[in-house]
N, CA, C and O atoms as a Tinker XYZ file with bonds, in Angstrom:
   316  protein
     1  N    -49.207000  -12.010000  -64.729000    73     2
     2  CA   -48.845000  -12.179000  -63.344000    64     1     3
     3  C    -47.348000  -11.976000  -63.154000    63     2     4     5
     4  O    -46.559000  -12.518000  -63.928000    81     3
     5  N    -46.889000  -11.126000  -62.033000    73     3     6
     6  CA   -45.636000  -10.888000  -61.842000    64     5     7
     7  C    -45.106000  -12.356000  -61.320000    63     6     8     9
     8  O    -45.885000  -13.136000  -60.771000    81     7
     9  N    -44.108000  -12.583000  -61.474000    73     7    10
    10  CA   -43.372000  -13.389000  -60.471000    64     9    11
    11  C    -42.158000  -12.927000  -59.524000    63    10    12    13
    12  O    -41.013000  -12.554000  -59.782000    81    11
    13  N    -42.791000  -13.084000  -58.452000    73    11    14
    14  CA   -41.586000  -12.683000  -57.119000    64    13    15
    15  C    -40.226000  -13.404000  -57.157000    63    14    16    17
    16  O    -40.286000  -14.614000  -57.371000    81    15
    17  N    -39.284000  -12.980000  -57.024000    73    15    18
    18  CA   -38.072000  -13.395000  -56.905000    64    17    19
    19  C    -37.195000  -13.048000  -55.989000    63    18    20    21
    20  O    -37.117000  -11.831000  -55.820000    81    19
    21  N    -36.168000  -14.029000  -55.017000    73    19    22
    22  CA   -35.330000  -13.260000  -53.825000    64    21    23
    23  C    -34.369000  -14.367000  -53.465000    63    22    24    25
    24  O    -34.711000  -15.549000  -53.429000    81    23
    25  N    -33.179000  -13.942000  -53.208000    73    23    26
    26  CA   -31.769000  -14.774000  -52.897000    64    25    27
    27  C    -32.059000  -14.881000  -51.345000    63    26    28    29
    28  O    -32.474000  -14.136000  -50.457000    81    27
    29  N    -31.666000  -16.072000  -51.461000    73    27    30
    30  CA   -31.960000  -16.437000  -49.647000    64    29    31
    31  C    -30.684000  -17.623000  -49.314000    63    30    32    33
    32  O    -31.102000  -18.551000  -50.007000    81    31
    33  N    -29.775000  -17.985000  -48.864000    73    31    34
    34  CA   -28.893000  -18.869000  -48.542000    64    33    35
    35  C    -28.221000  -18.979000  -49.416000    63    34    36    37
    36  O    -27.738000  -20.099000  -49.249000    81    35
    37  N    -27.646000  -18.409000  -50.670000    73    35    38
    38  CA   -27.058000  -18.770000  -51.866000    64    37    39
    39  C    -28.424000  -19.537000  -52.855000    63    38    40    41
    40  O    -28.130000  -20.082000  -53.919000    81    39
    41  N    -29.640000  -19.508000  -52.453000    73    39    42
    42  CA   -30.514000  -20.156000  -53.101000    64    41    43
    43  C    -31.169000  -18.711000  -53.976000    63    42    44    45
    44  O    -31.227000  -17.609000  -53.431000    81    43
    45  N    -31.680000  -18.993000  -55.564000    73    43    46
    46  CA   -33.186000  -18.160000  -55.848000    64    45    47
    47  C    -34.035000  -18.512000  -55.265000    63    46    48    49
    48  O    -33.756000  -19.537000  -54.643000    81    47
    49  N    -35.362000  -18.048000  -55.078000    73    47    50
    50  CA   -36.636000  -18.458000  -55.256000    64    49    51
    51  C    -37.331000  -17.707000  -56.145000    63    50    52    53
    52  O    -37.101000  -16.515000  -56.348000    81    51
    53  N    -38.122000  -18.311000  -56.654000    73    51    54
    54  CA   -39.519000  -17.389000  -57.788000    64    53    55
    55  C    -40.354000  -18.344000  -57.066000    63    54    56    57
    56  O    -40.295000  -19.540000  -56.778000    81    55
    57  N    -41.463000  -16.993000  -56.813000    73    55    58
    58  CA   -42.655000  -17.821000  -56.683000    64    57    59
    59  C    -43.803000  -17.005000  -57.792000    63    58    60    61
    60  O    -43.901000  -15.797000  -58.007000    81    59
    61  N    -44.392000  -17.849000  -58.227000    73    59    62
    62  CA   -45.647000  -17.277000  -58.881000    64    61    63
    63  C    -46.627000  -17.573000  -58.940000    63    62    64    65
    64  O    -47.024000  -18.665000  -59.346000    81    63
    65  N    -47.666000  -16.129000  -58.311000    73    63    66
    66  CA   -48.923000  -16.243000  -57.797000    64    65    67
    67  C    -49.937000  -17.300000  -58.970000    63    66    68    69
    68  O    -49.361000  -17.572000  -60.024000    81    67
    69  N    -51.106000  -17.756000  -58.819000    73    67    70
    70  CA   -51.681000  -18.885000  -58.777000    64    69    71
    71  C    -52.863000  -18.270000  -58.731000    63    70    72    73
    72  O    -53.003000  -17.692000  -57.653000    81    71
    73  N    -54.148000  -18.105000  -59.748000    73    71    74
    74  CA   -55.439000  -18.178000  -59.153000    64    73    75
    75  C    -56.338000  -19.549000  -58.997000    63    74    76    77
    76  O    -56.150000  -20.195000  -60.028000    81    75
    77  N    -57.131000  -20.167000  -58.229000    73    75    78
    78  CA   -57.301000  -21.184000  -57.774000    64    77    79
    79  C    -58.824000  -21.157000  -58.266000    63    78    80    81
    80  O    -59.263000  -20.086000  -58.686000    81    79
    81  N    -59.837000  -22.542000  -58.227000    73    79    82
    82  CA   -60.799000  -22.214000  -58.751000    64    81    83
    83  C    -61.943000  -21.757000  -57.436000    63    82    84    85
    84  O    -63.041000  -22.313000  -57.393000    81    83
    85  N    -61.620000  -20.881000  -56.577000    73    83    86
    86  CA   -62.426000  -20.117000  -55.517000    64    85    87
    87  C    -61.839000  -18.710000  -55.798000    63    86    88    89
    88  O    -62.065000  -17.875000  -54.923000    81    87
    89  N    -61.107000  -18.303000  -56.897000    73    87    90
    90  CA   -61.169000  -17.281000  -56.974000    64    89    91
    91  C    -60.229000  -16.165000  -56.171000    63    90    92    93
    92  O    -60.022000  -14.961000  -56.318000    81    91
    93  N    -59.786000  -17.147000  -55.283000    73    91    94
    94  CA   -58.204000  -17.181000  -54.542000    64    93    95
    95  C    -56.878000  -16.949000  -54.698000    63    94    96    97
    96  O    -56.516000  -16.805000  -55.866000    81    95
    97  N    -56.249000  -16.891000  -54.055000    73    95    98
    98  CA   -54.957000  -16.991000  -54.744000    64    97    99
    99  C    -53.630000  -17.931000  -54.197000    63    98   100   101
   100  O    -53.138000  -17.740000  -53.085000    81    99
   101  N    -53.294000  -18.628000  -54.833000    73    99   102
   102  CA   -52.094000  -19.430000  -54.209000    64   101   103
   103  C    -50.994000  -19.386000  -54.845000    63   102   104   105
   104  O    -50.783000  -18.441000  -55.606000    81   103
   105  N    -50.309000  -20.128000  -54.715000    73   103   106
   106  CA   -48.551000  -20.317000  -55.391000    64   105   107
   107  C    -47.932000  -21.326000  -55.669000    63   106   108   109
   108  O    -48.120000  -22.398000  -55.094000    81   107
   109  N    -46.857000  -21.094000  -56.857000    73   107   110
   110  CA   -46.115000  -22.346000  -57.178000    64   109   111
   111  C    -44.606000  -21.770000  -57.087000    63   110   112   113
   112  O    -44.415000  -20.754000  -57.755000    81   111
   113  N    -43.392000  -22.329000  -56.278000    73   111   114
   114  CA   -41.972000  -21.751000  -56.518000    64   113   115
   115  C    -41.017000  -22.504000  -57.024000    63   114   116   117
   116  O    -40.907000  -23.721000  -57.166000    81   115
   117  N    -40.548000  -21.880000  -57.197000    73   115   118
   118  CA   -39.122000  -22.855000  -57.794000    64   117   119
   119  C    -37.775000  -22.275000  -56.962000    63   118   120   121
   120  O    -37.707000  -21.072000  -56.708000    81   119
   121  N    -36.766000  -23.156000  -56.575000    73   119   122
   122  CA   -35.930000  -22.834000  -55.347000    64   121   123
   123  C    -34.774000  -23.761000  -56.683000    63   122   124   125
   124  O    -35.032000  -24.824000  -57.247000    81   123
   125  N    -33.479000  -22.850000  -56.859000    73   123   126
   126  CA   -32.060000  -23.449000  -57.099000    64   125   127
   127  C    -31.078000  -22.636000  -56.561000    63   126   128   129
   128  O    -31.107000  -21.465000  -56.182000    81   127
   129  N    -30.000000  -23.664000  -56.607000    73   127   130
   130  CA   -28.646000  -22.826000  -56.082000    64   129   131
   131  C    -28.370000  -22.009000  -56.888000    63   130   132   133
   132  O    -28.068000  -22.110000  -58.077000    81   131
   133  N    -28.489000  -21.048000  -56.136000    73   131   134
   134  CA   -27.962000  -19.559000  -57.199000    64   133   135
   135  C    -26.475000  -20.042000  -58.123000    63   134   136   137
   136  O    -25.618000  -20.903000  -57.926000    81   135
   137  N    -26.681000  -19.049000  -59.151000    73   135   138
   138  CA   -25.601000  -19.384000  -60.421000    64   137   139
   139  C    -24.933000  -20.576000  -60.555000    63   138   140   141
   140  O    -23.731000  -20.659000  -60.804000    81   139
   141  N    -26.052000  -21.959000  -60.319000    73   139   142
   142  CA   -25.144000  -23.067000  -60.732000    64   141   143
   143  C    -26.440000  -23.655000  -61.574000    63   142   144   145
   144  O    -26.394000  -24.853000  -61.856000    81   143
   145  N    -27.348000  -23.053000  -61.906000    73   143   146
   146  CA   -28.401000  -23.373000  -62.947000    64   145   147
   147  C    -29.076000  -24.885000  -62.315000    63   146   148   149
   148  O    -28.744000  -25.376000  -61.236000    81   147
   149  N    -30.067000  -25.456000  -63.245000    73   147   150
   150  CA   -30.573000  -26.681000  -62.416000    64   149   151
   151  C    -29.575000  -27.877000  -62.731000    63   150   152   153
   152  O    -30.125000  -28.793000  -63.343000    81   151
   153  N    -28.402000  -28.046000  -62.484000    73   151   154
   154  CA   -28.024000  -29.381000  -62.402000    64   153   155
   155  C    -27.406000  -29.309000  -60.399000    63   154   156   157
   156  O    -27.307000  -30.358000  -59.762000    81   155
   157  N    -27.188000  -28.374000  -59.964000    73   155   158
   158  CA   -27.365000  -28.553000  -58.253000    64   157   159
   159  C    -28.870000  -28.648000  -57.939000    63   158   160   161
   160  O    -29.570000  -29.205000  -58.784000    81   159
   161  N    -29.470000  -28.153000  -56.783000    73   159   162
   162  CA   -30.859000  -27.886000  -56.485000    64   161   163
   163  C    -32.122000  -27.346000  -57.491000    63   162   164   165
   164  O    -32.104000  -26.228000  -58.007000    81   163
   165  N    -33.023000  -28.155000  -57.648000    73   163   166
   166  CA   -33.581000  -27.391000  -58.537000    64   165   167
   167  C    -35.392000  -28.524000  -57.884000    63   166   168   169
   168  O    -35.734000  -29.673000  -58.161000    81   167
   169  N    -35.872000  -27.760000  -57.255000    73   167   170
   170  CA   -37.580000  -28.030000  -56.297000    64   169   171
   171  C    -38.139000  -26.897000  -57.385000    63   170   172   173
   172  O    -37.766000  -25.852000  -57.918000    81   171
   173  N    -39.218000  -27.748000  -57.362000    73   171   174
   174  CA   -40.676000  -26.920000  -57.851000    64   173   175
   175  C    -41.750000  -27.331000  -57.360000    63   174   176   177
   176  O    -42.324000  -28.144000  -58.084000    81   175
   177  N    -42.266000  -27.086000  -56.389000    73   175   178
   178  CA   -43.767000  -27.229000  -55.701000    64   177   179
   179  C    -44.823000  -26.156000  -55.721000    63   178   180   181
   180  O    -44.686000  -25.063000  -56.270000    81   179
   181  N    -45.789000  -26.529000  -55.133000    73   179   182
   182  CA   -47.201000  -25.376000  -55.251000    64   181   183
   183  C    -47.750000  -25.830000  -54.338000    63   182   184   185
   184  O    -47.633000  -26.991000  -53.945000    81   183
   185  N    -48.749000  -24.579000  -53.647000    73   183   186
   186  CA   -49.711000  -24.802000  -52.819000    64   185   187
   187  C    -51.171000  -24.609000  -53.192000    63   186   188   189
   188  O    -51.381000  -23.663000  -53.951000    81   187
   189  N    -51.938000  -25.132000  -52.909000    73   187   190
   190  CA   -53.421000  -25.228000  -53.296000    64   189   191
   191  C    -54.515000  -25.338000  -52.387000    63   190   192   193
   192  O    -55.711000  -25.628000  -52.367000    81   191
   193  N    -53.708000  -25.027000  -51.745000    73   191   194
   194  CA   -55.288000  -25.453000  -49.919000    64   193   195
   195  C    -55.338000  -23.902000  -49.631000    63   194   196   197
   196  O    -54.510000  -23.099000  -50.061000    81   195
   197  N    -56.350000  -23.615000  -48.898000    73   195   198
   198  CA   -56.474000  -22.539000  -48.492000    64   197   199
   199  C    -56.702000  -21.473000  -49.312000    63   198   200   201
   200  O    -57.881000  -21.359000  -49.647000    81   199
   201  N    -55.806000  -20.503000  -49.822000    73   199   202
   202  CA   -55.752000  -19.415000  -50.732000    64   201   203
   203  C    -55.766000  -18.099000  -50.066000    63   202   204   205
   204  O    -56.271000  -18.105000  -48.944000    81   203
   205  N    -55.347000  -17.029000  -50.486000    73   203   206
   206  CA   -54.767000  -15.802000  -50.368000    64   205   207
   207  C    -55.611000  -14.793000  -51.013000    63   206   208   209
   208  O    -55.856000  -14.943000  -52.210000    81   207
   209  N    -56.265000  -13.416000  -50.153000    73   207   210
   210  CA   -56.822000  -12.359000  -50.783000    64   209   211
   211  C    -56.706000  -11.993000  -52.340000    63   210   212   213
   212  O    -57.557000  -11.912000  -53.226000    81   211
   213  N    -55.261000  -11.796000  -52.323000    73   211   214
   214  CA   -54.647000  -11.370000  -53.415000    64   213   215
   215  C    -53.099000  -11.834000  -54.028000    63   214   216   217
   216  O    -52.464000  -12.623000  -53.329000    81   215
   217  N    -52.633000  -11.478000  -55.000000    73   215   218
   218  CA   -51.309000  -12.077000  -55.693000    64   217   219
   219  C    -49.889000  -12.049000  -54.707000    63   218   220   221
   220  O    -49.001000  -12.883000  -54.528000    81   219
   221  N    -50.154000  -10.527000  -54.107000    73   219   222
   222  CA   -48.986000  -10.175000  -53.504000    64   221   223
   223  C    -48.854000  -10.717000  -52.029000    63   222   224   225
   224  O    -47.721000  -10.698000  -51.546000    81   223
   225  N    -49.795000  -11.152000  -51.337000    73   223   226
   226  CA   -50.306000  -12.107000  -50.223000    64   225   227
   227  C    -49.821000  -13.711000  -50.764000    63   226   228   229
   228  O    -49.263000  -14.589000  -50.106000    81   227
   229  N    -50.116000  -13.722000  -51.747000    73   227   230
   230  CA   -49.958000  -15.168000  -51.933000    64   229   231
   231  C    -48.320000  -15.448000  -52.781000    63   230   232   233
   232  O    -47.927000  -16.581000  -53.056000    81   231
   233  N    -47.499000  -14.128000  -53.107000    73   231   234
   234  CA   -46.238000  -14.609000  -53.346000    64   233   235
   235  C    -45.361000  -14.156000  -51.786000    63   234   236   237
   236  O    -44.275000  -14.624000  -51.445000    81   235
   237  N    -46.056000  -13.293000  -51.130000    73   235   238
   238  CA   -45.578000  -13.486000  -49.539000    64   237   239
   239  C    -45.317000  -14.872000  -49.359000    63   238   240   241
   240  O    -44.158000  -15.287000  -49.341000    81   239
   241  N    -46.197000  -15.542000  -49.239000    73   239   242
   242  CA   -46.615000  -17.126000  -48.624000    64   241   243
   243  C    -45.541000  -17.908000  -49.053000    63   242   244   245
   244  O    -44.798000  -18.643000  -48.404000    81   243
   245  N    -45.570000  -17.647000  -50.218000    73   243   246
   246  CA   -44.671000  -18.360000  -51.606000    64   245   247
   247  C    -43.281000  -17.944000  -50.866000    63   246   248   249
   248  O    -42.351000  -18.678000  -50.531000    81   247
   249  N    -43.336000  -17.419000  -50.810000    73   247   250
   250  CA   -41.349000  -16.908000  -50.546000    64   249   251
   251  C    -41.124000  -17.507000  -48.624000    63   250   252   253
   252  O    -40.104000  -17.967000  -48.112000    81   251
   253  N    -42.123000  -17.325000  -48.150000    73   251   254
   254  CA   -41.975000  -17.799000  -46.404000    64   253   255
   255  C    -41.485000  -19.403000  -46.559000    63   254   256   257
   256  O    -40.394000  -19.770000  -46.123000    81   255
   257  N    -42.285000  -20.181000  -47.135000    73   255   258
   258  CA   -42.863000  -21.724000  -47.439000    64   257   259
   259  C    -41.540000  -21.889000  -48.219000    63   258   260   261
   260  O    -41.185000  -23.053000  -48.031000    81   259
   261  N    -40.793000  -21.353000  -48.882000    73   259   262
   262  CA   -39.706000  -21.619000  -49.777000    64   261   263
   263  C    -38.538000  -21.658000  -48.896000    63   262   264   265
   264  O    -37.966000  -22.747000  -48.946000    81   263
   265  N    -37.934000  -20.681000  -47.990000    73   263   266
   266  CA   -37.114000  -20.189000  -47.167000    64   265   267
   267  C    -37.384000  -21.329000  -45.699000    63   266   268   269
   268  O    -36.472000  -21.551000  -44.903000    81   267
   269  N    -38.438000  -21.798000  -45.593000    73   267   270
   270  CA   -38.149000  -22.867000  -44.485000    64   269   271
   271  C    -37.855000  -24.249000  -45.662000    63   270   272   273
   272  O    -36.976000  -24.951000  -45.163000    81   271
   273  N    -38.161000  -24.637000  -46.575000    73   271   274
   274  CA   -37.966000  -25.666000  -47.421000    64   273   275
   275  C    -36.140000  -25.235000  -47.402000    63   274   276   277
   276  O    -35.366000  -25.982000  -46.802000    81   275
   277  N    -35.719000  -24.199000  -47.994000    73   275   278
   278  CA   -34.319000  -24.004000  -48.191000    64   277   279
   279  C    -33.400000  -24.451000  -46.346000    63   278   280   281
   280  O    -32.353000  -25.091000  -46.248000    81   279
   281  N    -34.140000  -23.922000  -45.271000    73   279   282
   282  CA   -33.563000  -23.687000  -44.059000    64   281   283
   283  C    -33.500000  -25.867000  -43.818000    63   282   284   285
   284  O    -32.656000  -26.561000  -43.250000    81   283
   285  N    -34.526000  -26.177000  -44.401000    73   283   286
   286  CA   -34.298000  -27.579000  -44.166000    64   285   287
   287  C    -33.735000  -28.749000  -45.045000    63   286   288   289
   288  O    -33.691000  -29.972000  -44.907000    81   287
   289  N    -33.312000  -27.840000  -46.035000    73   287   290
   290  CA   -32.036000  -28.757000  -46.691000    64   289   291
   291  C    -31.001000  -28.285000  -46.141000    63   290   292   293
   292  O    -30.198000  -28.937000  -45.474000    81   291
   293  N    -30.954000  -27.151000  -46.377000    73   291   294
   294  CA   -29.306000  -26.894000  -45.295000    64   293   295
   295  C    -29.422000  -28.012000  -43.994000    63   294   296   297
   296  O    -28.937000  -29.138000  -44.107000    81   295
   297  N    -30.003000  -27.642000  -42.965000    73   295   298
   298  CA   -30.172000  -28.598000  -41.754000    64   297   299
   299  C    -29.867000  -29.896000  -42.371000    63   298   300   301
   300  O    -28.752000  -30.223000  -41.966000    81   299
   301  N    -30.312000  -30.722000  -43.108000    73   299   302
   302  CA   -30.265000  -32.173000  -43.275000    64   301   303
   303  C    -28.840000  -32.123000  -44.115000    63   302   304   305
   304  O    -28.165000  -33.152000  -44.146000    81   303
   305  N    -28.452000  -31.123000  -44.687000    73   303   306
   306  CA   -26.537000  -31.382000  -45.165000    64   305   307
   307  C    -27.492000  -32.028000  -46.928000    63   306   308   309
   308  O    -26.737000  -32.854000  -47.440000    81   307
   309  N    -28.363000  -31.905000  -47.521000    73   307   310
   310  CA   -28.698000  -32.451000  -48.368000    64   309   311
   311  C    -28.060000  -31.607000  -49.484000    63   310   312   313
   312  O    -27.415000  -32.302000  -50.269000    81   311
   313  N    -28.069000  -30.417000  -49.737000    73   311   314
   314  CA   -27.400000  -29.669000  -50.963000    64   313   315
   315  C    -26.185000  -30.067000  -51.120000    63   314   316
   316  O    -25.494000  -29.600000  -52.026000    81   315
């Protein structure tokens, strides 16, 4: 399985696709502050409800779901 990767706010994300037991597809990402390794930000969550046609659908999802998680630490001043 590939894993998607993309700079968004000074943040990475990887997300990587997930097959689920329906045969589905979902995701797990990991979000840190770019080049300060995990001792700044460092989230790892997954999704499991629902599920996605395929891999590249479901690291779409993965990267949307990551980028509002990132848009709402900025907002709260938490990083």
């Amino acid at each position: 399985m590939e894993i998607a990767s993309q700079e968004y706010k000074g943040f990475t994300i990887e997300v990587t696709p997930l097959k689920d037991c329906e045969d589905r597809w979902d995701f797990s990402y990991r979000i840190q502050r770019a080049g300060q390794g995990t001792a700044a930000v460092d989230i790892t969550r997954s999704q499991t409800d629902g599920g996605h046609a395929n891999p590249e659908i479901a690291c779409v999802a993965g990267i949307e779901v990551a980028r509002t998680e990132i848009d709402n630490l900025l907002a709260k001043g938490s990083t």
